[in-house]
N, C-alpha and C positions, 0 to 999 in steps of 0.2 A: 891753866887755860886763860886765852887772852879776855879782858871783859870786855872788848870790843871784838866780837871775832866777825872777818870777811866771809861771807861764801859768796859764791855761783853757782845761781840750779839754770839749767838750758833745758828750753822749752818750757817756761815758769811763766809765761802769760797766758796757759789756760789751764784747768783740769786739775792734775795730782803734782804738777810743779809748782805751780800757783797756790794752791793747798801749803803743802809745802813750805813756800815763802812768805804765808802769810804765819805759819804759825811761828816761826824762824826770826821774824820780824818782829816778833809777841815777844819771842826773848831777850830785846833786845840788838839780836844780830843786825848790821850793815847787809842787804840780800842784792846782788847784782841778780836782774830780775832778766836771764838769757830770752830772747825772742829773734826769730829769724825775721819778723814783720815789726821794726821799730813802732812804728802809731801802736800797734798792738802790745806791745811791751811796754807803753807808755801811759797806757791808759792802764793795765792789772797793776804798773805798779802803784800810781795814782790812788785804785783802789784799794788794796792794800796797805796802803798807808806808807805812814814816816817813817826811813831806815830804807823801803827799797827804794833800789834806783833801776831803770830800762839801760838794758844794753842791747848792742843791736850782737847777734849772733846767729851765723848758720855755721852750721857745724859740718857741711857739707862743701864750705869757701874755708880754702887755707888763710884768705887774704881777712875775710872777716872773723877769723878766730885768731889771728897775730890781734890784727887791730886790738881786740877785745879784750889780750892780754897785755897790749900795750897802756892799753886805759887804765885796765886793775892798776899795776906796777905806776902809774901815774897819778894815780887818785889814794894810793892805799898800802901801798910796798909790799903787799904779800898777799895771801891767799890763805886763809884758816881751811876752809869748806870747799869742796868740789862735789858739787852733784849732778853725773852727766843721765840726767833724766829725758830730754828730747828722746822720739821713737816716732813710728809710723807706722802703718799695719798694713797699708796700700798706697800707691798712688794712681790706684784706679777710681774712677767716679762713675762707672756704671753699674755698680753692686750696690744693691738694695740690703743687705743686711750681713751679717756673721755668716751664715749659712751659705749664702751664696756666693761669699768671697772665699769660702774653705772647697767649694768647688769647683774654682777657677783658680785655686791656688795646689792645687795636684801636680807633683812632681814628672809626671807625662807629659804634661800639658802646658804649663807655666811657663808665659813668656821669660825669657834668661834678663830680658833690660828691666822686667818688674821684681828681679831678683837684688840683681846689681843696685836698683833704687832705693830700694827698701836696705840691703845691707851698709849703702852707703852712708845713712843716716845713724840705724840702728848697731852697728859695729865701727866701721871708719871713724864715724864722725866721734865716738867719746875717745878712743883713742890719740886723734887730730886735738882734743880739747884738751885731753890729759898730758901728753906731749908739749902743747905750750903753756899749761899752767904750771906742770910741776916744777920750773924752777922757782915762782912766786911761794908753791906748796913749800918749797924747802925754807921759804924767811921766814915759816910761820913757827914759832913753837912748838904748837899742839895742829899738824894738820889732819885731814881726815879727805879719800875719797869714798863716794859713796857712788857704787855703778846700780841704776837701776835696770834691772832685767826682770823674767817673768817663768813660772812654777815652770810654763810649756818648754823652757829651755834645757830641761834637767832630764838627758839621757837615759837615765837611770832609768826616773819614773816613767820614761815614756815608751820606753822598753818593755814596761813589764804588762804580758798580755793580758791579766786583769784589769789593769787601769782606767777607769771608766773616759778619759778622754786620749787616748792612746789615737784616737782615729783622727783628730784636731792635729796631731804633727804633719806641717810640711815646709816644702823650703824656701820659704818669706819669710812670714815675722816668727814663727817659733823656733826655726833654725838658727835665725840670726842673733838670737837670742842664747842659743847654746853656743855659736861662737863669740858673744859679748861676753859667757860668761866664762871662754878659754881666754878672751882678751886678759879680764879679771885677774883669773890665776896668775896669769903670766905678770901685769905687775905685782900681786901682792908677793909671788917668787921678786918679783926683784926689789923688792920695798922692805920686805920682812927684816933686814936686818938696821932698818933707820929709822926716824919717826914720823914718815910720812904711810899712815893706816889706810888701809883699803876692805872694803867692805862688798859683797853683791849684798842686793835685796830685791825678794821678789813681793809686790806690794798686793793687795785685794785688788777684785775684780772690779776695778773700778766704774760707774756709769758717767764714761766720757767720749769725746770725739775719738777717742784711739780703737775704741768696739764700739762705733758708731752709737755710743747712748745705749748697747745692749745688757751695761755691766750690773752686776748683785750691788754693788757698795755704793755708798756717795762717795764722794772724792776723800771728804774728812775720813770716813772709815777704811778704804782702800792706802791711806799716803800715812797712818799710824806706824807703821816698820821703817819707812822711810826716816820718817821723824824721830823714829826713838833714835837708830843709830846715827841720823846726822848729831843729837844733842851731845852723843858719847864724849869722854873727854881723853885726856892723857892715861888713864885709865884703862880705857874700852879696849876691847879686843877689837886686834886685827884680824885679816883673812878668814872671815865668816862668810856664811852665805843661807841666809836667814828670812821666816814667812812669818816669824815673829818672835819675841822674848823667848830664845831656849826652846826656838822650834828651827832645827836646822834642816836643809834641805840635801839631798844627793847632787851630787854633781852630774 
């Protein structure tokens, strides 16, 4: 493994990217510090200290993810780490809480452009990322992607009529999130035979702006699975999809 290794976590200027990048930063690593609001990726990375650096990214502009890959490959010639962590849960601002955005998010009823918006970010957009990083992923030795998604994506579980949150599926973010993690399969099917590793992970309930502050975890506690398999090395398994050490999830 490189001792200088690159990554990119997107959406790393607040929350469980930012977690993330700081502990990433603690080892060492170079962290391009993704953010769609440059001031705001400039100041997390400020806080976080020496090692990160603010890149401006929306993962929703093809033109600001070229750019962004144009900088790595100009500052760095490769890519070790990919972690396409940016998500959204809405882009509605008249919901007061989890509850009342899982009632306005009912598949009868759900405007289709609050669909498209949310998928845009939460699906298109890691794949848009993934797409122009992985030629940088290939100069790396030892690369690693790491797609973050979420337990509610997992078909299986949510299928099953005992499940106690069976009733939370709908088609915004938990949906989007089972197609993030068909995205998933679909590269580590086409990666599996090279050295560029692909991972899901679905992290703790985080308490952040993505469930408006409603989540069980701090950030440090929810972005642990994260962390573990960004450290993985030459080593780690590929094509997992993991809630923690040797806790796999269904698909």
């Amino acid at each position: 493994m490189p001792t200088n290794r690159i990554a990119l976590i997107t959406g790393a200027n607040q929350g469980m990217g930012k977690q993330v990048a700081k502990e990433l930063v603690f080892d060492g690593v170079t962290v391009f510090v993704g953010s769609r609001d440059l001031a705001r990726g400039e100041k997390a990375a400020a806080e976080i200290g020496e090692g990160a650096i603010a890149l401006q990214l929306d993962v929703t502009d093809t033109t600001s993810i070229a750019s962004a890959a144009e900088r790595i490959r100009d500052e760095t010639g490769r890519l070790d780490l990919l972690v396409n962590n940016a998500a959204i849960s809405t882009t509605r601002t008249d919901v007061r809480d989890l509850s009342e955005l899982r009632a306005v998010s009912k598949a009868s009823t759900v405007p289709l452009d609050e669909v498209r918006a949310v998928w845009e970010v939460n699906v298109f957009g890691p794949l848009a990322v993934f797409q122009a990083m992985l030629p940088l992923l290939r100069e790396s030795p030892v690369a690693r992607v790491v797609n973050v998604t979420s337990a509610l994506g997992s078909l299986t579980t949510m299928a099953g009529p005992d499940f106690p949150y069976r009733s939370t599926f709908e088609p915004v973010y938990a949906a989007s999130k089972t197609a993030l993690n068909a995205v998933t399969l679909a590269m580590m099917i086409e990666l599996e035979d090279t050295d560029v590793k692909v991972n899901l992970v679905s992290p703790g309930f985080a308490n952040t702006a993505l469930v408006n502050f409603e989540g069980m975890e701090s950030a440090e506690e929810a972005a642990r699975e994260i962390v573990r398999v960004a450290r993985l090395g030459a080593d780690g398994p590929t094509g997992t999809f993991t809630l923690w050490e040797g806790v796999d999830l269904p698909w």
